[in-house]
N, C-alpha and C positions, 0 to 999 in steps of 0.2 A: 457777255462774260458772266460767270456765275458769281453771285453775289455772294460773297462769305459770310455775311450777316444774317442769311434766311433762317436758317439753321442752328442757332444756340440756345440751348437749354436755359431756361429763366436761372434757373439757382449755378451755373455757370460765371455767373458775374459777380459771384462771391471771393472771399479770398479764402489761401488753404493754409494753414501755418504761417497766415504772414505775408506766402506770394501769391501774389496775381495770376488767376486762372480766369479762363473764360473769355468773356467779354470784354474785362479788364484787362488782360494781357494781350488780348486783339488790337485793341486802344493804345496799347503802350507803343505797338511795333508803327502804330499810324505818322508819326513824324519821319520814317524813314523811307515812307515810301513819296516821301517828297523829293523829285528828279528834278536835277540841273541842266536839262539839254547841254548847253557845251560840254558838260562831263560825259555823257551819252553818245554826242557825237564824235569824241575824243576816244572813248571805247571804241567803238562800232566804228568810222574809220580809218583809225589803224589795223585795227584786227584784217578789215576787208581789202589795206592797201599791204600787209605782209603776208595775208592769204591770193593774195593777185601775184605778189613776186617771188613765193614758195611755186606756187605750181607754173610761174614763168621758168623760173628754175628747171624744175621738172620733166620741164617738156626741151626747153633749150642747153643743159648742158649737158657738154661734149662728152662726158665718161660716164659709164653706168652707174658707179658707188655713189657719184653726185648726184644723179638723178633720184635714186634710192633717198641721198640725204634729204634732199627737197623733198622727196613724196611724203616722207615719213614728217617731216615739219609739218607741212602742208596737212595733212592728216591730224594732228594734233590743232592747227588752227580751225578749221570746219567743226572741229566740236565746238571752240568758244562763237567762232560765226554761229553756231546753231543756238545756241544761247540766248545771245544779240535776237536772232529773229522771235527764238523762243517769249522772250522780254517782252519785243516788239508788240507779238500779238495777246500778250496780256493786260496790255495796253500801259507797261510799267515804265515804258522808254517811247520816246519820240512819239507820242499817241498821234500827235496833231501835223506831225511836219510831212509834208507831198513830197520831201525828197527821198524820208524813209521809205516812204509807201510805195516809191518806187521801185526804191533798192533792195525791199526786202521780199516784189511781186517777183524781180529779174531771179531774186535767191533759192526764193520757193520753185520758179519753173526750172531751174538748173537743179536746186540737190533733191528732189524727190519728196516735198513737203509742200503741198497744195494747201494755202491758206485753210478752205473750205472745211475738205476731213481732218486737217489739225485743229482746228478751231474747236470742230461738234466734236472731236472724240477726246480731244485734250481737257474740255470744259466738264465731260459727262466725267472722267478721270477724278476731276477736281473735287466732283457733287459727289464722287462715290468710292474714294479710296478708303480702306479700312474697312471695306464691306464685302461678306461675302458675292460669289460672283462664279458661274460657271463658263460665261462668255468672256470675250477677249475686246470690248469697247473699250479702245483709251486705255487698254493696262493689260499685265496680265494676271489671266484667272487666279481663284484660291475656291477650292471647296474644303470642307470639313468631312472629316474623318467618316462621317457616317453618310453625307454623300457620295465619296467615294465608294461606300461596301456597296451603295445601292448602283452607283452606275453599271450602265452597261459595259462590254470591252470595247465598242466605238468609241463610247465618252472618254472612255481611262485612257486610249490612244490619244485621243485627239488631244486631251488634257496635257498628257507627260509631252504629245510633240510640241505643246505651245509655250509650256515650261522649258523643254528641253537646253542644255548649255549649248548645242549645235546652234538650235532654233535664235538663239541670243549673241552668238561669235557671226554668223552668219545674215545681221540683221539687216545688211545693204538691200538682201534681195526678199528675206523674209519678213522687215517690217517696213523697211520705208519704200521697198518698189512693191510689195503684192497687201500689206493691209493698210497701209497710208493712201496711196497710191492708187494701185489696180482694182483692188478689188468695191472701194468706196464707188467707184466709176463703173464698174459692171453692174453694181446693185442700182445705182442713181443717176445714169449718165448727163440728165438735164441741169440737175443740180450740183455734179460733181465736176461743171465743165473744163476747171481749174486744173486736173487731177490729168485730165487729156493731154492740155500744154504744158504739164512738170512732163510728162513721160514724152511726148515730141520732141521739148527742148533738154534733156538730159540724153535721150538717145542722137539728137541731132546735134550735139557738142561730143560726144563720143564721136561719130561716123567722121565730124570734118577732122578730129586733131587725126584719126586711124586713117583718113586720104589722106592727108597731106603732111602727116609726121610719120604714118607707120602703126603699127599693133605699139610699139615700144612708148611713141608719146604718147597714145591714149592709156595705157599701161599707168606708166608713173602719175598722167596728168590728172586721172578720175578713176580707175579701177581699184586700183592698190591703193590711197588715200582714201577712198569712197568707202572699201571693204574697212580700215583700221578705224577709221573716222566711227563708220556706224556699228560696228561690234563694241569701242568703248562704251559710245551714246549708250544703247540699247542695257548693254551690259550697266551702269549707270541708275539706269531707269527701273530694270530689274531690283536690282539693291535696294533701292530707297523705299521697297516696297515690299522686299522679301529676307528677312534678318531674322534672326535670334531677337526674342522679348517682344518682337512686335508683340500688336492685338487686332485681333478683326472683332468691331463691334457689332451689336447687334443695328437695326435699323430705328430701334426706338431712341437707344443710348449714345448714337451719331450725332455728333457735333464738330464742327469744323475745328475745334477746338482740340481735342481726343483725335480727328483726326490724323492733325499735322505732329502731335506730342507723343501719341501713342503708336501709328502706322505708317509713321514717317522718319527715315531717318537721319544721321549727321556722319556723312561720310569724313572721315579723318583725313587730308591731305597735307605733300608739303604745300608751298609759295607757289610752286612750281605750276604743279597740278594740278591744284586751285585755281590759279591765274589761265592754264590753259580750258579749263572746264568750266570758266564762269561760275565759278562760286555754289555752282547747283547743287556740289556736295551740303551744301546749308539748307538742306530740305526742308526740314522741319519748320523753319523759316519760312519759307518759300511758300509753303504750306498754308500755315498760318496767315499770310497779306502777300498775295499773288502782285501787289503793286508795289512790292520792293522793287527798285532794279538790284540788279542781280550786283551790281559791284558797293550797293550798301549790306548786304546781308552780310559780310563779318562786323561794321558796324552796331549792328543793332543786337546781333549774339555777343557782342563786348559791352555794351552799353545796359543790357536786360536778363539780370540774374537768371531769370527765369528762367531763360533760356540755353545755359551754360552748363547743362546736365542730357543731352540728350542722350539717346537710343544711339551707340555710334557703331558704326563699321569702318572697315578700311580696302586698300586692294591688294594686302596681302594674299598670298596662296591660300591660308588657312580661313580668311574669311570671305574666298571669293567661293570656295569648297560649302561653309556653312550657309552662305547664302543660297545656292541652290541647291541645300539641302533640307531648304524650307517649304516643303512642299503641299502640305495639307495641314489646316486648322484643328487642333483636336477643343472641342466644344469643355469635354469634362475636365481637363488638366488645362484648360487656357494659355494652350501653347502650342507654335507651329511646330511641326513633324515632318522627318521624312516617310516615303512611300514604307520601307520598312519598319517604320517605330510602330505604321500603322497598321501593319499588318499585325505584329508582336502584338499593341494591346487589341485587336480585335481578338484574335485566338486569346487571348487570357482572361 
C-alpha cells in the first residue's frame, strides 16, 4: 500500500491561521483509523447477508415489479459491498482475519474486481491524484488546456471517450469488465492470473442462473443490478475527482496533503445515501488516511474542524452536469474548463 507519509512538504507540518495543515492534520485523523473488528464485521455481514437475500429475491420472486424491486435494492447494496471490499484492500477493515480474505477472494471473482489490478491501479490512483495525466491508470485523465491544442485528433478522441458520460453510465462493461479486468490480463496474463477467475466466475454465475432460471433471472439477478450498481460506482469515482474549484498540482507542489484538500472532494448526501455508499462520499477524508474504515469518516469530519469546509458536490442534475463539464485544466486562470471554455480562451 502506498504510504501517505512519503510525500509531505517539510513546511507542511506548520499550522495556517490556527488550523492544522499538513502533517499535523495527517496526525490528527490517526485515532480514527483505529477499527474494531466486531464493528467491521457487523458492517460487512449484513451488508453481504441483505445483498444474498436482494438478489434471492430477484431471481425467486413470482411477479416481475418484484423482481425489479429486489434488483434495484440489490443494486444499491453491491455499491456499499463494494466499499466493504474497497476497505478491505486498503487494509482499513479486517486486514488480518482468513475469513475476510476469503470472502472478499469469493467477491472479487464474482463482481469484476480482481484483487491484483485494483490493488496496482487503485494504489498508483492514490500516489497520483491531483496530477496531471494523459493516461487512464487508476482514474480518469485530465490534461491542460494547452495540451490539449497540442494533441492530436486520436488523443482528443480517445480523451473525450474516456471522459465521456456514456463511458461513466456504462461502467459495468467499460471499467470494471474491459479496464479492471480484461484488459490488465491481456497486457500481463501471468501476473494478472486473478483477472482470468473474476471473468470465468462472473460469466459462469451468469450462464447457470440463464440455464436454469431463464434470460429473466440472470436479468434481474446480475445484469440490471451489475449495470446500476457500476454506473453509480464509476459515476462516484468520477466526482470526487472532477468538480468545480478542484486543483491539479504541479508534481513539485504534491502533497498527500493538497491532495486529498484540494483534488478531492466531499460529496453531500442524505442518511440514506450515505449509508448505501459507504460513506465514500467523505473523500477528502478518505484521501487524507486511507486506514479509516469507511464507517468512521463522518466521525472524524465531526470531531476535526479542519475538516468541516470541504470542496462539496452533490447528485443533483445541476451538479452532476458540472461535474462533467470539468474537462480540461486551464494552467493560466487555475481552473478546470470545459472543451468549449477552451476553445473560447485559445482563440482570444
Amino acid at each position: 500500500m502506498y504510504d501517505e507519509t512519503l510525500k509531505l512538504d517539510p513546511d507542511s507540518a506548520e499550522t495556517s491561521a490556527g488550523l492544522r495543515i499538513g502533517r499535523n492534520l495527517i496526525n490528527a485523523t490517526v485515532p480514527f483509523a483505529n477499527e474494531p473488528p466486531r464493528s467491521s464485521w457487523w458492517r460487512v455481514g449484513s451488508t453481504f447477508a441483505m445483498l444474498a437475500a436482494t438478489l434471492t429475491g430477484a431471481g425467486l420472486a413470482p411477479w416481475w415489479p418484484l423482481q425489479l424491486l429486489f434488483s434495484l435494492l440489490a443494486a444499491m447494496l453491491m455499491v456499499r459491498a463494494f466499499i466493504t471490499y474497497h476497505d478491505y484492500m486498503h487494509r482499513a477493515i479486517l486486514a488480518r482475519s482468513r475469513a475476510a480474505w476469503i470472502l472478499f477472494r469469493v467477491y472479487s471473482a464474482l463482481a469484476l474486481t480482481p484483487p491484483r489490478s485494483w490493488k496496482k491501479s487503485h494504489n498508483y490512483h492514490h500516489g497520483h491524484v491531483g496530477q496531471l495525466s494523459s493516461s487512464s491508470i487508476g482514474a480518469f485523465p485530465i490534461m491542460t488546456t494547452q495540451m490539449w491544442q497540442e494533441a492530436s485528433w486520436g488523443e482528443r478522441t480517445s480523451y473525450r471517450i474516456i471522459r465521456h458520460p456514456l463511458t461513466v453510465l456504462t461502467g459495468y462493461i467499460t471499467i470494471f469488465f474491459f479496464s479492471i479486468t480484461l484488459l490488465p490480463l491481456l497486457k500481463d496474463p501471468v501476473r494478472h492470473w486473478d483477472s482470468f477467475l473474476a471473468l470465468v466466475g462472473h460469466a459462469t454465475f451468469i450462464s447457470l442462473l440463464w440455464i436454469f432460471g431463464g434470460f429473466e433471472t440472470a436479468f434481474f439477478v446480475v445484469l440490471l443490478p451489475m449495470t446500476i450498481a457500476s454506473a453509480l460506482g464509476s459515476y462516484l469515482f468520477f466526482a470526487q475527482h472532477s468538480f468545480k474549484r478542484m486543483h491539479i498540482l504541479s508534481t513539485e507542489s504534491w502533497t498527500y496533503y493538497r491532495a486529498a484538500m484540494e483534488s478531492s472532494s466531499y460529496m453531500r448526501l442524505n442518511k440514506v445515501m450515505q449509508w448505501f455508499t459507504g460513506n465514500i462520499g467523505f473523500h477528502h477524508i478518505h484521501h487524507l488516511n486511507v486506514r479509516i474504515p469507511f464507517y468512521r469518516l463522518p466521525e472524524a469530519m465531526d470531531a476535526i474542524p479542519e475538516l468541516q469546509s470541504p470542496v462539496t458536490t452533490t447528485l443533483s442534475p445541476r451538479d452532476i452536469r458540472d461535474c462533467f463539464r470539468c474537462c480540461l485544466w486551464d494552467e493560466d486562470h487555475q481552473r478546470v474548463v470545459s472543451y468549449r471554455e477552451a476553445s473560447r480562451l485559445a482563440a482570444a
